[in-house]
C-alpha positions in Angstrom: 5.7 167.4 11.8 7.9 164.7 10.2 7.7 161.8 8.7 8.8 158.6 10.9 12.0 156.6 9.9 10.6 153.2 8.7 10.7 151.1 11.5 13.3 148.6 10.3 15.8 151.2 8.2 19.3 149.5 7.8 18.1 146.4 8.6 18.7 143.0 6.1 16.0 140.5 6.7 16.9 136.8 5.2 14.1 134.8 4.3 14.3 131.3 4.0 11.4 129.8 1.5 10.9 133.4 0.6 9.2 132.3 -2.7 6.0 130.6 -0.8 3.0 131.9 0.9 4.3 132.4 4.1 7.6 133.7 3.2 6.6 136.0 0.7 4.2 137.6 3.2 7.0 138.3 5.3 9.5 139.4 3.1 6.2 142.0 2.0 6.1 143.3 5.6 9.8 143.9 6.7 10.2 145.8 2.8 7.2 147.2 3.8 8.4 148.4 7.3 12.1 149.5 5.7 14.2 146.3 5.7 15.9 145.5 2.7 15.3 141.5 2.1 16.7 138.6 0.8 14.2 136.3 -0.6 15.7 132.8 -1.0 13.9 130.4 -2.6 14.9 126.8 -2.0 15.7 125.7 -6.1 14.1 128.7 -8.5 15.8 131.9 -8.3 13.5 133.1 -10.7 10.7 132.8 -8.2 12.5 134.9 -5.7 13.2 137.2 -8.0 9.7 137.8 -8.9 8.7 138.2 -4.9 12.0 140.5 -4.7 10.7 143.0 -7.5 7.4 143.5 -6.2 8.8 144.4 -3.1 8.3 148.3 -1.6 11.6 150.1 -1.0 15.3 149.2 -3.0 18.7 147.1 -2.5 16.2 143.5 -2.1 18.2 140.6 -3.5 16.9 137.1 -4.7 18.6 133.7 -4.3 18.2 130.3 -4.4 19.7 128.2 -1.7 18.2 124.1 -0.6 18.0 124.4 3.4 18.7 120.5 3.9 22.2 121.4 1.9 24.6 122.8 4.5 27.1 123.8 2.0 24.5 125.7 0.1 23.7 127.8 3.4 27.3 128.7 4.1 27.2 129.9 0.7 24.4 132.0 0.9 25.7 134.0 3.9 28.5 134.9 1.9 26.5 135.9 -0.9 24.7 137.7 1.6 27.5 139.4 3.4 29.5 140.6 0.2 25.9 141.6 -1.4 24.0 143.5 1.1 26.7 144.2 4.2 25.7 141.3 6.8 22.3 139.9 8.3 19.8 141.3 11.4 17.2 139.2 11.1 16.8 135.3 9.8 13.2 134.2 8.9 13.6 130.0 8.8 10.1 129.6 6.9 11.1 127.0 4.5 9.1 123.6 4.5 7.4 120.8 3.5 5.1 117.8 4.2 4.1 114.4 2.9 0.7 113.8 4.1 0.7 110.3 5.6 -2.7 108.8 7.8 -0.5 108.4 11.2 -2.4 105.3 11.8 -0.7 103.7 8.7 3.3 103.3 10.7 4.1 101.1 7.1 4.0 104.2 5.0 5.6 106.3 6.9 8.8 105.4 5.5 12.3 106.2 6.7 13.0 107.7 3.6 10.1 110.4 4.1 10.8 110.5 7.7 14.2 111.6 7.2 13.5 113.8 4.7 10.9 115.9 6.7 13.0 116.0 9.4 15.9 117.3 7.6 13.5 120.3 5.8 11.5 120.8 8.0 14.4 121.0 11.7 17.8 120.0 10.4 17.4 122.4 7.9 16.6 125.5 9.9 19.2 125.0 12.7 21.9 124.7 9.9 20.4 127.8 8.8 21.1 129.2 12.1 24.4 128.3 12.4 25.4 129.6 8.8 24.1 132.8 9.7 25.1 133.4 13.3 28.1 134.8 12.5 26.2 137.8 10.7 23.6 137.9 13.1 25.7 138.7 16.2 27.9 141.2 14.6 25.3 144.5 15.7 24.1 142.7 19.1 21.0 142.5 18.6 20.3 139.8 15.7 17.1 138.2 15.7 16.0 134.6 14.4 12.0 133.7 13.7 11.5 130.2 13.3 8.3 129.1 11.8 6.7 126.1 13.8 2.9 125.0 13.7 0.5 123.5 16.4 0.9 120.3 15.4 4.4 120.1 17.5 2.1 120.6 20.3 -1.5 118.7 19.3 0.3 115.9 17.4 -2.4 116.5 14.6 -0.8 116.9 11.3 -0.5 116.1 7.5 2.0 112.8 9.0 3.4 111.9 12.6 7.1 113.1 10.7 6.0 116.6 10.7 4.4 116.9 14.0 7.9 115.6 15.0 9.5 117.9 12.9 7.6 120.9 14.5 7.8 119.9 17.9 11.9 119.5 17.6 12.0 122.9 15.9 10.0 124.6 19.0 12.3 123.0 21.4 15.3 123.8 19.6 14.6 127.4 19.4 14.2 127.5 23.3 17.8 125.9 23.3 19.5 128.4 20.5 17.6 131.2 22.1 19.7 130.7 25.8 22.5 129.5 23.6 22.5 132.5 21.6 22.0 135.3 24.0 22.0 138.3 24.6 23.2 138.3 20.6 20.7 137.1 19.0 17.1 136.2 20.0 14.8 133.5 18.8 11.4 133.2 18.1 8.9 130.4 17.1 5.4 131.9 15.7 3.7 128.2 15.3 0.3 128.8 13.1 -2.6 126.3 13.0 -3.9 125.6 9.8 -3.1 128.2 6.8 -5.3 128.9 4.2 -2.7 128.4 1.6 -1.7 124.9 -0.8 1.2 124.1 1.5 0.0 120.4 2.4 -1.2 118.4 -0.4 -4.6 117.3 -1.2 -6.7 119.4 1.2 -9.5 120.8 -1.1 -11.8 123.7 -0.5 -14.1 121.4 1.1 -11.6 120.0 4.1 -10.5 123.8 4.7 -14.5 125.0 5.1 -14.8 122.5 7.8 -11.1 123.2 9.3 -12.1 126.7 9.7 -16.0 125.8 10.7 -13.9 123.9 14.0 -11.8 127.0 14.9 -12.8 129.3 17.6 -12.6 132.5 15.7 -14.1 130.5 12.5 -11.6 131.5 10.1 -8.1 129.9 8.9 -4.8 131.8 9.2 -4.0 133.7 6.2 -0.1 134.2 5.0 -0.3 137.5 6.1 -1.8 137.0 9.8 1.3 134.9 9.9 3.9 137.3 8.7 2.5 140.5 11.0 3.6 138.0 13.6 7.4 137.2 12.5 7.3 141.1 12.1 6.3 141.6 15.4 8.7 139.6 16.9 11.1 142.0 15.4 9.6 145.7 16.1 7.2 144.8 18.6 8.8 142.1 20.8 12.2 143.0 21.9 12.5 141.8 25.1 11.0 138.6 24.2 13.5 135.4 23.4 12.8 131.8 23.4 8.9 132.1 23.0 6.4 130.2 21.0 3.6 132.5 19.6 0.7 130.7 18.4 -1.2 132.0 15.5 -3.8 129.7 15.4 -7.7 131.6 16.3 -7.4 129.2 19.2 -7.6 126.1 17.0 -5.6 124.6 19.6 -7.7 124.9 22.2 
């Protein structure tokens, strides 16, 4: 008998807000399965480093790079081209939220409005289009967007980021037929995440979240990131597909 190659040898995974919960756990599983990753963290390089070094395997790389800067994406893939030989696989997990009652339309603000949508969509498709170039070169690139319910339930921390989310899912459709046969593109859309991404949701509000979820749990990080990693080893004739991970909270 032999050992089997790591499922992802050769490949360069790029994670976008590799230094939070969600993109951490990712960047864990495609080390884990025999990537080599680039963790990029959206201002601390410091904290990418950290999740880079405690990663399994060799040849990871940190950077820091702000998605709603287009410049500073352009820059990263060639930081990422001259550092690690090119990109298979783009992980768009960086975010962020305000939380804002939606009943309150006086404080949702343009200025918070904007700036969720340009984190949370503008961001990722600029992401896309920095990277495409890398992506295509092997013919078989792959891009996982990270969504959430709310861009189908139009529950969320503010009416911005259900926006936000909802543009993201239909965008991916569009770059996923624009894209092909190239690259593919995901969406794995979570419900609620047992992490500190939205503000001001104490231990309390996340018992009862998880009391009205069918499989009576929230998501962790890591049910999240075995899903992007699936899309890449598991899913390959798959393109243009939301996959909700969720324990049927949308339901």
């Amino acid at each position: 008998m032999h050992t089997p190659s790591p499922l992802l040898a050769g490949k360069v995974a790029v994670i976008l807000g590799g230094s939070g919960a969600i993109g951490s756990a990712a960047a864990r599983e495609f080390a884990s399965a025999g990537a080599r990753v680039a963790v990029v963290a959206a201002r601390d390089s410091a904290k990418a480093e950290q999740v880079s070094l405690a990663l399994d395997g060799e040849g990871h790389r940190a950077y820091a790079a702000t998605i709603e800067d287009t410049a500073a994406l352009e820059d990263l893939a060639t930081c990422v081209l001259s550092d690690m030989g090119g990109a298979d696989i783009l992980v768009n997990s960086a975010g962020m939220t305000r939380p804002v009652p939606h009943a309150d339309l006086d404080a949702l603000t343009d200025e918070i409005f904007d700036h969720v949508m340009a984190v949370n969509c503008r961001g990722a498709f600029a992401a896309v289009r920095a990277f495409a170039p890398l992506l295509k070169r092997n013919g078989d690139g792959l891009v996982v967007n990270i969504s959430s319910i709310a861009a189908t339930t139009a529950v969320g921390s503010s009416i911005a980021y259900c926006a936000a989310k909802a543009g993201m899912d239909v965008m991916g459709a569009a770059l996923a037929r624009a894209l092909a046969p190239a690259i593919r593109v995901l969406t794995v859309s979570p419900g609620v995440v047992d992490t500190d991404f939205v503000p001001g949701r104490d231990r309390a509000w996340s018992d009862k979240a998880a009391a009205a979820t069918p499989l009576k749990r929230l998501a962790s990080a890591e049910d999240v990131a075995r899903a992007v990693l699936a899309c890449a080893v598991h899913l390959p004739f798959s393109t243009g597909s939301v996959i909700q991970v969720d324990g049927g909270r949308h339901l």
